[in-house]
C-alpha positions in Angstrom: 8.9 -25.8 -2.4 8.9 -28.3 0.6 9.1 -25.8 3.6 6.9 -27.3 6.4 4.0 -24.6 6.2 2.4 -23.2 9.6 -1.3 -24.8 10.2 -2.4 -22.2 12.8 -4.6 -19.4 11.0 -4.0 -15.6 11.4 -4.2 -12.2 10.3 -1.3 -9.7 9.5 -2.8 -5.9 9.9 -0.3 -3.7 7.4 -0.8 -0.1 7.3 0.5 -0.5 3.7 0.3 -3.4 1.4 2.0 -4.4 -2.3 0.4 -6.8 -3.8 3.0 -7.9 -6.4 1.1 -5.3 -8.6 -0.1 -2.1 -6.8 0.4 -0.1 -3.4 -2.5 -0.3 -1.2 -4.2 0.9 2.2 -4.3 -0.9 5.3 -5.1 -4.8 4.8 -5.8 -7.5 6.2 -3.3 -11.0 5.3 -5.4 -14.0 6.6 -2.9 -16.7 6.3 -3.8 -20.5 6.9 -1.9 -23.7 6.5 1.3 -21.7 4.8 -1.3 -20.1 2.1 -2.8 -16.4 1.9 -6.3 -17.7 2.5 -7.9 -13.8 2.1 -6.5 -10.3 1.8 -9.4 -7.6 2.7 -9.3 -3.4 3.2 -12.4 -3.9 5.7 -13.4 -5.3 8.5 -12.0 -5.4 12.0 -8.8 -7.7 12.6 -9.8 -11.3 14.0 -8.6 -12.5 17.4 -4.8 -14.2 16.3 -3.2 -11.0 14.4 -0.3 -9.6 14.0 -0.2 -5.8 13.9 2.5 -4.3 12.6 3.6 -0.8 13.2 2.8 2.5 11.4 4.8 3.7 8.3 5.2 -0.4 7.7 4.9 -2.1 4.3 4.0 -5.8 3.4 5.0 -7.3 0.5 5.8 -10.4 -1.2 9.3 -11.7 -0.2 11.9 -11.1 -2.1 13.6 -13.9 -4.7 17.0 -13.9 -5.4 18.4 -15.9 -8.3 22.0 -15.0 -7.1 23.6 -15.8 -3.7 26.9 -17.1 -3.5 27.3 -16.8 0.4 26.3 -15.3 3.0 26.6 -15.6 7.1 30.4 -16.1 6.5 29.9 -19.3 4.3 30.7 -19.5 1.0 28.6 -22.2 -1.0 31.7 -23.5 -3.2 33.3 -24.3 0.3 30.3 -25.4 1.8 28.1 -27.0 -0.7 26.3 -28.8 2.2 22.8 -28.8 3.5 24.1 -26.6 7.0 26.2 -24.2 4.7 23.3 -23.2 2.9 20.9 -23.2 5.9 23.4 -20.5 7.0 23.0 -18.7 3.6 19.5 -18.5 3.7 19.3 -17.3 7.0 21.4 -14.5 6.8 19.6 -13.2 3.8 16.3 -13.7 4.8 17.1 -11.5 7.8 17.4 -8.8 5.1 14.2 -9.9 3.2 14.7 -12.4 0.9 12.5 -15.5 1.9 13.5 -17.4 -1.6 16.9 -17.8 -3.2 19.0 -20.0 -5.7 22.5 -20.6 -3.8 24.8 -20.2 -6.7 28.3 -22.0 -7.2 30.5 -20.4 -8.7 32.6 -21.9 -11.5 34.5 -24.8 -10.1 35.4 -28.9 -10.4 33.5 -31.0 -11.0 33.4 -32.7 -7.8 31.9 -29.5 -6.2 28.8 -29.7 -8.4 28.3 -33.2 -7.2 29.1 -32.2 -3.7 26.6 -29.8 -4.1 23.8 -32.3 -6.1 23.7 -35.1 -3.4 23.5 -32.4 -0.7 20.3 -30.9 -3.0 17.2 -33.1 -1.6 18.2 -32.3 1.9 18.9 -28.3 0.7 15.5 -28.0 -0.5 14.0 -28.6 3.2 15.4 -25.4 4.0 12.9 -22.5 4.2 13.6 -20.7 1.1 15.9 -23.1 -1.0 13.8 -22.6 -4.3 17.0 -24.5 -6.1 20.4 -23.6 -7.6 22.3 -21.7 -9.9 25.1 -23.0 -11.2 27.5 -20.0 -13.0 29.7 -21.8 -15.2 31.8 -23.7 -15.8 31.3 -22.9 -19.2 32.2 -19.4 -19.5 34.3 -17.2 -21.8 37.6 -16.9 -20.7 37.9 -13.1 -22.4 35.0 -12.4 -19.7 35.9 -14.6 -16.8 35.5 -11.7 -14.2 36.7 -13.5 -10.9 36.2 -16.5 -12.1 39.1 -19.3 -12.0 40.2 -19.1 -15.7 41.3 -22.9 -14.9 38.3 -24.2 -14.1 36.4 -22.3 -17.0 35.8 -25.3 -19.3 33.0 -27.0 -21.9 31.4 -29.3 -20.3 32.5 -33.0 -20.8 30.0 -36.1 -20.0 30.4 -36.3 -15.9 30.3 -32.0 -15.6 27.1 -32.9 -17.9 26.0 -35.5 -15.7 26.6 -33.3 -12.7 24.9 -30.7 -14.5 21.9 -32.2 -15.7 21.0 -33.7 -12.2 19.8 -30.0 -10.6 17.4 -30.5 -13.0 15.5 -32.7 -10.5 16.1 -29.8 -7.6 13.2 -27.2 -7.9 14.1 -24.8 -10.1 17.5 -24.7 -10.9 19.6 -22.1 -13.1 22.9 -22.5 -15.4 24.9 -19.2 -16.3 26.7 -20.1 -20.0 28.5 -18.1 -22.6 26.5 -19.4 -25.4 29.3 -18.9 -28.1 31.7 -21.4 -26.0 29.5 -24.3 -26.1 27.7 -26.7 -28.7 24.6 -25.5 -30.3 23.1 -28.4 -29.2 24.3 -28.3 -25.3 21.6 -25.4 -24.7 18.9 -27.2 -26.1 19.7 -30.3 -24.1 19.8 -28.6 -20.9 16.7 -27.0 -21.3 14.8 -30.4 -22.0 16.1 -31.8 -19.3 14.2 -29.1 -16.9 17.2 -25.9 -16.4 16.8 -22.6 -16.8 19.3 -21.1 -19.0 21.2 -17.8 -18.5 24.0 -16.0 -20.8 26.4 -14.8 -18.8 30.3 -14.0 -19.0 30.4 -14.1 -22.6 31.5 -12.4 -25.4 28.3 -13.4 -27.9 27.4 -11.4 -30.7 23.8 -9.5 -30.9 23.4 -12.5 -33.0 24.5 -15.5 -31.3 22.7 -14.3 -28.6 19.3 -14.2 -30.5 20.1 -17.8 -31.8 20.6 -18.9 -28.2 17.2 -17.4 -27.3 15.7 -19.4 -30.3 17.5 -22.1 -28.4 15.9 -22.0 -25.1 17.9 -19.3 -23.0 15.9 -17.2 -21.2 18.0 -15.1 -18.7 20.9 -12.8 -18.6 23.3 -12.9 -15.8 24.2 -9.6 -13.8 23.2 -7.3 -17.1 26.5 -5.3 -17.8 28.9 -7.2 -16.1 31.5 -9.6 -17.3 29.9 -9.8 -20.9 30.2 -7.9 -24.6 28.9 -4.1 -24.1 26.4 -2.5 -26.7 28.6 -0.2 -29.5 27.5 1.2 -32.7 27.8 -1.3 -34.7 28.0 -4.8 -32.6 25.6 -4.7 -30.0 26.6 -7.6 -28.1 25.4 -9.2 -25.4 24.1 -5.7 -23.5 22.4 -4.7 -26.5 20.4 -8.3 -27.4 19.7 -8.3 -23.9 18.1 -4.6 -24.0 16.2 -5.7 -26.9 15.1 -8.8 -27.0 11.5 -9.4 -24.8 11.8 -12.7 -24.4 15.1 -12.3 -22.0 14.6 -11.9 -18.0 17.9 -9.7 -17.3 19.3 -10.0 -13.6 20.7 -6.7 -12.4 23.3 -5.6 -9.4 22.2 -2.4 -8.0 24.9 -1.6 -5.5 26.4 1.5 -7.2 29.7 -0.6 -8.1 28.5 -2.7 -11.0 26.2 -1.1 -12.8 26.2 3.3 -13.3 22.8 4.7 -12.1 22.8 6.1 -15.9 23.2 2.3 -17.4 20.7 1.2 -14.3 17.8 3.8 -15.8 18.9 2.5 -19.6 18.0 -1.1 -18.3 14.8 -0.2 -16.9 13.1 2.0 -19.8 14.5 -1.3 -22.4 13.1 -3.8 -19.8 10.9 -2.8 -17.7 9.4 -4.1 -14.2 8.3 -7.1 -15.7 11.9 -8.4 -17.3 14.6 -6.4 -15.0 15.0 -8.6 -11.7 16.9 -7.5 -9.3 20.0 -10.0 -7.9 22.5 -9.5 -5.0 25.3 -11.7 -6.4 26.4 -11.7 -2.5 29.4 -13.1 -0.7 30.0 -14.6 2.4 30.2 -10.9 4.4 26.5 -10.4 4.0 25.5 -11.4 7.7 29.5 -11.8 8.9 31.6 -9.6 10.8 34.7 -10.1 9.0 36.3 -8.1 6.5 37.4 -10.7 3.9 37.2 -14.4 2.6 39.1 -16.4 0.8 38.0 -17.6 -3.0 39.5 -20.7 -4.8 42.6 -19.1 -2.5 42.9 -15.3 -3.7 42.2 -13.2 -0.7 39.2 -11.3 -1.1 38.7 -8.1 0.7 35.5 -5.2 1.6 36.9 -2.2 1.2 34.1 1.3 1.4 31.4 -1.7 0.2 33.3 -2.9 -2.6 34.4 -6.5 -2.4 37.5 -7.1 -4.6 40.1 -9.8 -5.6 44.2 -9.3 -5.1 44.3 -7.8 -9.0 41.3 -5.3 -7.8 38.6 -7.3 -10.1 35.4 -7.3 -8.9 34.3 -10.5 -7.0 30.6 -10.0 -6.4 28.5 -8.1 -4.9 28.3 -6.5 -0.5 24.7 -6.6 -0.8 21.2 -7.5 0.3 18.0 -7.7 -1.7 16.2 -4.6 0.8 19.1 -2.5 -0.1 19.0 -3.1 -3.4 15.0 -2.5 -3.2 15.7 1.4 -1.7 18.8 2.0 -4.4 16.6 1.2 -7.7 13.7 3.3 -6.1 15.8 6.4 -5.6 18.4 5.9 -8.3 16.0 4.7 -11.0 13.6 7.2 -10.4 11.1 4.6 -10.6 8.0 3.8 -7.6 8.9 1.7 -5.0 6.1 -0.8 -6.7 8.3 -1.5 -9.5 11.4 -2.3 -6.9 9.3 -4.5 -5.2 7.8 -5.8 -8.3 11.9 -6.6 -9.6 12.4 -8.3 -6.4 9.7 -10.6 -6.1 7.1 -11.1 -9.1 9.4 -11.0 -11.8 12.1 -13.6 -10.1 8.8 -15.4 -9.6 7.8 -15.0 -13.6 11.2 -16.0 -14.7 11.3 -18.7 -12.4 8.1 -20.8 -13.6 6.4 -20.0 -9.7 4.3 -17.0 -10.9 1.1 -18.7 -10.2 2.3 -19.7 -6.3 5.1 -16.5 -5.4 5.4 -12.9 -6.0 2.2 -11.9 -4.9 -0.7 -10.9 -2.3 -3.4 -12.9 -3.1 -5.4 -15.8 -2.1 -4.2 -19.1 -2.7 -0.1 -17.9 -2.8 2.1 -19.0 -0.2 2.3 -17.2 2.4 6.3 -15.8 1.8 6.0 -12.5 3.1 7.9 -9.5 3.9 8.0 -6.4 6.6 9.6 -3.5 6.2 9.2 0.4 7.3 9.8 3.3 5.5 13.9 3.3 6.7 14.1 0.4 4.4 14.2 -1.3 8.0 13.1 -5.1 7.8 10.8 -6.3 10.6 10.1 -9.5 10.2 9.7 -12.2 7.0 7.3 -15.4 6.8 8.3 -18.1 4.7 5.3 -20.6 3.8 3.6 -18.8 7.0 6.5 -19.2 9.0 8.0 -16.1 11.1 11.1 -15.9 11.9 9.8 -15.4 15.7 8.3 -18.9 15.7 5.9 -19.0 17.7 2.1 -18.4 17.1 0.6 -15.3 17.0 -1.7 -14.4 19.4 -2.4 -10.1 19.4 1.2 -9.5 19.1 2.7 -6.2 18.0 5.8 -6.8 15.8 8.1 -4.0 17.0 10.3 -1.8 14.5 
């Protein structure tokens, strides 16, 4: 939350504003020293605005708790400071002005790569923190995961581990039946955020790890226990237990628009979040990476390992905004609302991100009624950078 905010003051005019809670007429966004100093329906515009174009919505930028790449780079290959400013970059081209760069279950020496490249990470506009998915993961649900780096944590992965505590607000993905009672606990008083993810937990073990301090559930559906009749796993505890945030792929691959509409009516705006789980082709022009060396190829939008598993997700956080409003049946101010706010809620940052109002920062995002996006400001930064002075910001 370092980003070096803009101290010139001006005005966005939006035909259409969400606030983080409601659509609204045309506002005004006065925005001063990287803050939303006032938001007002009246009034003419002041002299420094930006006026954006007809059929144009401004809303709170999107948060994404799940990015493993993006511009071509891969964080596990790049856990570097310039690998993830080329993350962020390509994502927030397609909305998303905060993001946790994830690494995806490797050595240790990665996560420490990773660690002492952290303070210089969070300078980044949009580096919020990290996610860390794995290494301690069920093997039975491993997904695309390297089953030989899939491990319980011994006292330098701990040590490793425990250090993003100290880098904004970082996240750990865990099957909780694979670790010590105890580990979950510990990671959460040292200052994580814990997720279940790629397990194979019981309804129960679940609810114990929730007693425990988890507070998350990693890409709902995918790579975990599924809800039956009579063992309702890790799907089922995380359908009906309030106290868990559930991130969510909406790409049409992961998750079935009938399972996507299940997820909302059990969780609602305020606990479903919406998560790209992105690779390095989001931003790139090439048609396939390499992971931990298995080839991994785009093929009609699905990205997929040698053995045809799943390895995350072709997808951007304003495309999955337009597929859970016309999939889910739902109003575009609950997409935005899983895209920003609640990211923000689950994140501890309610009271600075995820909303329109005076005394937020000023992390903003354009878009028009294509699902086109115009333009994003991180801490009052556009991407144009330079000051506004009666500009029009074309669609």
């Amino acid at each position: 939350m370092d980003d070096q905010p803009s101290s010139a003051a001006f005005t966005i005019a939006a035909p259409q504003l969400f606030d983080g809670t409601a659509m609204r007429g045309p506002a005004l966004v006065t925005v001063a020293d990287g803050l939303i100093a006032d938001v007002s329906f009246s009034g003419a515009a002041p002299a420094a605005t930006v006026t954006l174009p007809p059929e144009t919505i401004l809303a709170p930028g999107f948060i994404d708790i799940q990015v493993n790449g993006g511009g071509g780079i891969l964080l596990n290959d790049e856990p570097s400071a310039a690998g993830i400013s080329r993350i962020a970059a390509a994502h927030r081209s397609c909305g998303t002005t905060g993001l946790l760069p994830t690494l995806i279950t490797c050595n240790v020496e990665t996560m420490e790569a990773l660690a002492a490249a952290a303070p210089g990470a969070l300078q980044i506009p949009g580096v919020l923190g990290f996610h860390l998915e794995g290494p301690a993961l069920n093997k039975a649900r491993k997904g695309i995961h390297l089953q030989s780096e899939i491990r319980v944590p011994d006292a330098r992965d701990l040590a490793a581990i425990k250090s993003f505590a100290r880098f904004g607000r970082s996240l750990v993905t865990l099957a909780p039946e694979c670790v010590p009672a105890a580990l979950i606990e510990e990671l959460v008083q040292a200052g994580l955020r814990i997720a279940a993810g790629h397990s194979d937990a019981t309804a129960v073990e679940m609810a114990r790890a929730a007693d425990r301090g988890i507070t998350g559930v990693t890409h709902l559906f995918n790579a975990m226990s599924q809800l039956t009749a009579r063992a309702p796993g890790v799907v089922g505890a995380a359908l009906d237990d309030e106290r868990l945030f559930a991130g969510i792929i909406c790409d049409g691959l992961h998750v079935d628009p009938v399972s996507l509409r299940l997820a909302f009516r059990c969780k609602g705006p305020d606990r479903l979040m919406l998560v790209t789980d992105a690779m390095p082709l989001v931003g790139a022009a090439q048609r396939e990476f390499l992971l931990q060396g298995r080839r991994i190829t785009l093929d009609n939008g699905r990205l997929t390992g040698p053995d045809g598993t799943l390895a995350g997700a072709h997808l951007t956080m304003i495309e999955a905004v337009r597929n859970a409003a016309t999939w889910l049946g739902i109003d575009l101010s609950d997409a935005l609302a899983m895209a920003s706010r609640t990211p923000a809620m689950f994140l501890g940052l309610g009271r600075e991100l995820g909303a329109v109002l005076a005394g937020y920062r000023a992390d903003l995002v354009a878009f028009n009624d294509r699902f086109d996006v115009i333009e994003t400001w991180i801490g009052g930064q556009s991407t144009q950078d330079a000051a506004p002075q009666q500009r029009k910001v074309s669609s």
